[in-house]
C-alpha positions in Angstrom: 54.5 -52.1 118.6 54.5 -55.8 119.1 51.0 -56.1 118.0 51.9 -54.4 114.9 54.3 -56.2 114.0 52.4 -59.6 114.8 49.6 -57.8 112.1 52.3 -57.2 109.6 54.0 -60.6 109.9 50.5 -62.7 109.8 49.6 -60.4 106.6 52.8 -61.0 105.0 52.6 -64.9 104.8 48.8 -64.3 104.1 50.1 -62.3 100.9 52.9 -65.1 100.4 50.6 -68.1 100.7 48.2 -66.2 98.1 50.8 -65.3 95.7 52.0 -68.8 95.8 49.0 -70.3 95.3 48.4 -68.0 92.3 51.7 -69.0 90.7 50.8 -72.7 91.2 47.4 -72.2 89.4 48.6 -70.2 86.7 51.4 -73.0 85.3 48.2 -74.9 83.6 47.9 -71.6 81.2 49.6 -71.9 78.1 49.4 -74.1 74.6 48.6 -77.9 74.9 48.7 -80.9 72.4 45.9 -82.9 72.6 46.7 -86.6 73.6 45.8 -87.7 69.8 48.1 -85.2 68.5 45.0 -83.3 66.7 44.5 -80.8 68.2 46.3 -77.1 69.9 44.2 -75.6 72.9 45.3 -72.7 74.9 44.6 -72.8 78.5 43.8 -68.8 79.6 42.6 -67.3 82.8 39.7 -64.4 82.7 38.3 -63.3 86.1 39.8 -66.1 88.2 38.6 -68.6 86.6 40.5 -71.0 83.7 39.1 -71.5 80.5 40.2 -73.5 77.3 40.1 -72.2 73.2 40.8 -74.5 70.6 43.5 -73.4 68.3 43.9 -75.7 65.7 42.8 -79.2 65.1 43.5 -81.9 62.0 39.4 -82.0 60.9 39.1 -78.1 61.3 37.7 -77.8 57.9 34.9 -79.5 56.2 36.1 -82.5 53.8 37.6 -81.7 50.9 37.6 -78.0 51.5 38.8 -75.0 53.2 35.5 -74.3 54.9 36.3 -74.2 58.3 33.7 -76.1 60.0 30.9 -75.5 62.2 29.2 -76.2 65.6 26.4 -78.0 63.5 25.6 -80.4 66.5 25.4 -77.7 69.4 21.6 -78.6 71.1 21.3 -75.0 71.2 20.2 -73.8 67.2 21.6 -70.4 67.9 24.8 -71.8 68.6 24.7 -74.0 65.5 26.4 -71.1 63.0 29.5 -70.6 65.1 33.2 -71.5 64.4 34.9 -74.7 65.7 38.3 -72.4 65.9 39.0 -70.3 68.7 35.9 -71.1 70.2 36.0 -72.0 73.8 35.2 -74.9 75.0 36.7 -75.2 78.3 34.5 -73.2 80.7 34.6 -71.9 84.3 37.5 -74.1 86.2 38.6 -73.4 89.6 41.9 -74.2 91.1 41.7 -76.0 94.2 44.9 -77.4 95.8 46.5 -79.0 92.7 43.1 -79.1 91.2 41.7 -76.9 88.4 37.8 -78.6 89.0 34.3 -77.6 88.7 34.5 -77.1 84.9 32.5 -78.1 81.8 34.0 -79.8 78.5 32.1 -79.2 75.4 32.7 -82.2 72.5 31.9 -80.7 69.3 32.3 -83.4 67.3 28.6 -84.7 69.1 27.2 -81.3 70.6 27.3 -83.4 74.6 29.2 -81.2 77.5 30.8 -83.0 80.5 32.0 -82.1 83.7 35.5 -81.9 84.0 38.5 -81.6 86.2 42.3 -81.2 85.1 45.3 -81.7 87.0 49.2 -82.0 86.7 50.6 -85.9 86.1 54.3 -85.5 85.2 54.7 -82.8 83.2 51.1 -83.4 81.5 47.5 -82.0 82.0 45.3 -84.5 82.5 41.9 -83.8 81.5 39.2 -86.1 82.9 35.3 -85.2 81.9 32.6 -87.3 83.1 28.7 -87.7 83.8 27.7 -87.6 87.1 29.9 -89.6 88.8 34.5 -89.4 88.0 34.2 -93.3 87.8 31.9 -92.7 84.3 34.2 -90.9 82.4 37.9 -90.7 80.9 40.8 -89.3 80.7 43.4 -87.8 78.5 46.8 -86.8 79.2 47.6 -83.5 76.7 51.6 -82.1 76.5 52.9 -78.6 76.6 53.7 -77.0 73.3 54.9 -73.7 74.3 53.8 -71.3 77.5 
């Protein structure tokens, strides 16, 4: 009976700790404003892992039109006819301890993808790509629009 109850107890927190954690990963999803005020992503989880669409942005259509515009610099040609909106761009972050790391950043405005990390500074995302090293890179702070 003891040992049960030992068994149940350790699970318990086990299941607590998870469910914490979970809660504390999931507060990045949502709608963010980009830190030049140009652009709406949504943050969204699929299989575990967080991921980043971009909503709406000031130079979403080619000039003087309402041709929305296209991923005309992607290195990959196949890639080259797709839409700017919507299209996701934030790819395959893990959270880690106050962390959401190990993901990519695609710029489509010159077809180049970084490595990229995001984390909470007051209130904010901040959303730091880089090549190679953290110290060769930048970073942005966005703000929460809506959850």
């Amino acid at each position: 009976m003891k040992k049960c109850f030992i068994t149940f107890l350790i699970l318990f927190v086990y299941i607590s700790i998870d469910a914490n954690n979970e809660i504390e990963a999931d507060k990045i999803l949502g709608t963010w404003l980009t830190y030049k005020k140009d652009g709406k992503v949504e943050i969204f989880k699929s299989g575990g892992k967080y991921y980043g669409r971009l909503l709406w942005a000031t130079d979403l259509y080619e000039k003087g039109s309402q041709v929305l515009k296209k991923d005309v610099l992607n290195p990959n040609p196949k890639l080259r006819n797709r839409l700017i909106q919507n299209f996701v761009f934030m790819n395959d972050f893990e959270y880690n301890d106050g962390v959401w790391e190990n993901g990519k950043i695609y710029d489509a405005s010159t077809g180049k993808e970084y490595d990229c990390y995001m984390n909470f500074v007051n209130g904010k995302i901040a959303i730091s790509a880089f090549v190679g090293l953290h110290i060769f890179g930048r970073t942005e702070e966005w703000v929460r629009i809506s959850n």
